[in-house]
C-alpha positions in Angstrom: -18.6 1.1 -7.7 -16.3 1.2 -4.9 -14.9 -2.1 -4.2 -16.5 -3.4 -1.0 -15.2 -7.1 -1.7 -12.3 -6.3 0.6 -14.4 -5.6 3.4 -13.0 -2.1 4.1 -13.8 1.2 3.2 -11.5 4.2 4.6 -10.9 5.3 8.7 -13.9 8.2 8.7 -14.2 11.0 11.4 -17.1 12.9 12.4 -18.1 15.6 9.8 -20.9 18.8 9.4 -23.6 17.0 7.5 -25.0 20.2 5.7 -22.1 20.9 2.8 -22.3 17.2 2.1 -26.4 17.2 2.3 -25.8 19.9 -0.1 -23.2 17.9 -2.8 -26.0 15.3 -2.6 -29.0 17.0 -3.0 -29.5 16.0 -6.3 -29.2 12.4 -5.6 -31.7 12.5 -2.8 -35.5 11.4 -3.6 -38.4 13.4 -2.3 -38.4 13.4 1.6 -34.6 11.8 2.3 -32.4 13.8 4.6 -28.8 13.5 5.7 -28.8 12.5 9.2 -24.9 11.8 10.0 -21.8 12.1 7.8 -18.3 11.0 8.3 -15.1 11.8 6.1 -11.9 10.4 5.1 -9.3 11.4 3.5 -11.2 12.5 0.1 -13.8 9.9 0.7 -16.9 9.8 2.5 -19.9 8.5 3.9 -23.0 9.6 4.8 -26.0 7.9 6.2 -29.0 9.3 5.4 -32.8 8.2 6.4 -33.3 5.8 3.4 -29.6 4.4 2.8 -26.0 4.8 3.0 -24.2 6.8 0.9 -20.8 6.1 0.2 -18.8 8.6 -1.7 -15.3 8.0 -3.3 -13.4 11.1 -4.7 -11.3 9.8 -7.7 -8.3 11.6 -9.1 -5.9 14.0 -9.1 -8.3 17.2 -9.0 -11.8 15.2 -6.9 -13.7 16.1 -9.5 -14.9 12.7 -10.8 -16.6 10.8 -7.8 -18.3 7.5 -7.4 -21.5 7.2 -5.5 -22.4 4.0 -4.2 -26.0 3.9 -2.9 -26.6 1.1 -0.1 -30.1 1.0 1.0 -31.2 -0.2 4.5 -34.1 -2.6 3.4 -31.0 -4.7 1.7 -29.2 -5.0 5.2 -29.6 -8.4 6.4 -27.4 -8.2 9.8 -25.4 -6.0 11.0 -22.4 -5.6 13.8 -20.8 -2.5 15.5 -17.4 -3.0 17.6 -16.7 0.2 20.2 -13.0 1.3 20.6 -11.3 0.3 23.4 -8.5 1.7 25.6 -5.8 0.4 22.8 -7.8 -0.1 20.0 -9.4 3.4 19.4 -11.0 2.4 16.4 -14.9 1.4 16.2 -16.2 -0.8 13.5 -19.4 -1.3 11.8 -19.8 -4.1 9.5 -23.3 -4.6 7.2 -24.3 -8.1 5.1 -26.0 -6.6 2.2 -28.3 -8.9 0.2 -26.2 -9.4 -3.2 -23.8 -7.4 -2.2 -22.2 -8.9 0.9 -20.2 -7.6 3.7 -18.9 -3.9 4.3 -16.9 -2.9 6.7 -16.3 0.7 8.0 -13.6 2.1 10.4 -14.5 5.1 12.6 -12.0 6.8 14.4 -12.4 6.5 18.1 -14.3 9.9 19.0 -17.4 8.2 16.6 -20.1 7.1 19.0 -20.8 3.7 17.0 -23.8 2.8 18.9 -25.7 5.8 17.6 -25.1 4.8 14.3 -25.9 1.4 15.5 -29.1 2.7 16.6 -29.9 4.7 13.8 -29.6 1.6 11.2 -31.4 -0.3 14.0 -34.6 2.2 13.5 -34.1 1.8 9.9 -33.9 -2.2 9.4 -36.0 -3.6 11.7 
């Protein structure tokens, strides 16, 4: 499992949804769909309408990957920070029941409040 102790995942940047919705497809349960994606590096996160998918590409070649599922109905509060004129980063941070908190960097294009939204319509 990816190490979410330290509160921070990777610096992620708008991706197309549909090659990812395609890796995943055989994680997905009956009626889930990718809604948004976002990519670092090698890693990843997608948010689908069920859970959060987190997706970290291990070793030299990517082939081995970790897939941390976070499901909404285990989100107890969450927090989204919009980029500023210096700062041009936006921030989301989740408290997951058992889990505790995860924090995610978005490069400053991201619009955070749909994603703010999105888990929003999903939580509450």
């Amino acid at each position: 499992m990816i190490d979410f102790q330290n509160g921070l995942f990777v610096k992620l940047g708008p991706t197309d949804p549909k090659p990812i919705a395609a890796e995943l497809g055989p994680l997905l349960i009956d009626g889930e769909s990718v809604y948004l994606a976002f990519k670092g590096m090698r890693d990843y996160v997608t948010f689908t309408n069920k859970r959060l998918i987190a997706v970290n590409v291990q070793g030299l070649t990517g082939k081995k990957r970790d897939y941390s599922s976070l499901p909404y109905s285990k989100i107890q509060a969450w927090s989204i920070e919009t980029a500023g004129r210096f700062d041009l980063d936006a921030e989301l941070e989740l408290w997951f029941s058992g889990l505790g908190k995860v924090r995610l960097e978005f490069r400053g294009q991201v619009d955070i409040r749909t994603i703010g939204r999105l888990i929003g319509n999903h939580v509450l």
